[in-house]
N, C-alpha and C positions, 0 to 999 in steps of 0.2 A: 187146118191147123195154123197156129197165128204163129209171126214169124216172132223169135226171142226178142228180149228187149234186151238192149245193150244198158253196161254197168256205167255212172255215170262217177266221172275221175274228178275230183278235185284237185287244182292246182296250189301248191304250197304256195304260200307269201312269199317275197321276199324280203329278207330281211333286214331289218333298220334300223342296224345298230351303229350306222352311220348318224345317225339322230344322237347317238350317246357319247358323242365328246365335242369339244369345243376345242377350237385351234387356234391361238394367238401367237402370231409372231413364231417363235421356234418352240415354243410352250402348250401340252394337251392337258386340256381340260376335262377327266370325267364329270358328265352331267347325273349321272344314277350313281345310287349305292350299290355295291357289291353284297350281295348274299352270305353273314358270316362263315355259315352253317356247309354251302358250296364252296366258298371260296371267289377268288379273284377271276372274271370270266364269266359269270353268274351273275347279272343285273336285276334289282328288287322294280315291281310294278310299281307304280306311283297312283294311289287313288287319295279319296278327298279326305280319306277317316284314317289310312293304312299303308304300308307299304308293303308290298306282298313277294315271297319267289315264289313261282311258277314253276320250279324244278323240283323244289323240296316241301314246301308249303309254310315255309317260316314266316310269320307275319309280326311287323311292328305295327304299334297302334299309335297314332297322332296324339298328341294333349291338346285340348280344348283351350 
């Protein structure tokens, strides 16, 4: 009899949403939009055509 295979775990990312502001002087800077539909907390993906959340699935579309 073959011995079990063990379940294979994936580690969470961590997260980086230290990537999402900008610091000047005493003044922060959000670098993303917030998610209307979520709310403030909620940062929109940034693609080449779209801006997308990832919580709720609200998508804006770029103009050409």
């Amino acid at each position: 009899m073959a011995a079990p295979k063990k379940k294979e775990v994936k580690k969470d990312a961590p997260s980086a949403k230290k990537d999402y502001y900008q610091v000047k002087g005493d003044k922060m800077d959000r670098l993303k939009k917030f998610c209307p539909k979520c709310g403030p907390g909620v940062f929109m993906a940034e693609h080449k055509d779209r801006t997308a959340c990832g919580k709720c699935g609200y998508t804006e579309f770029k103009k050409k």
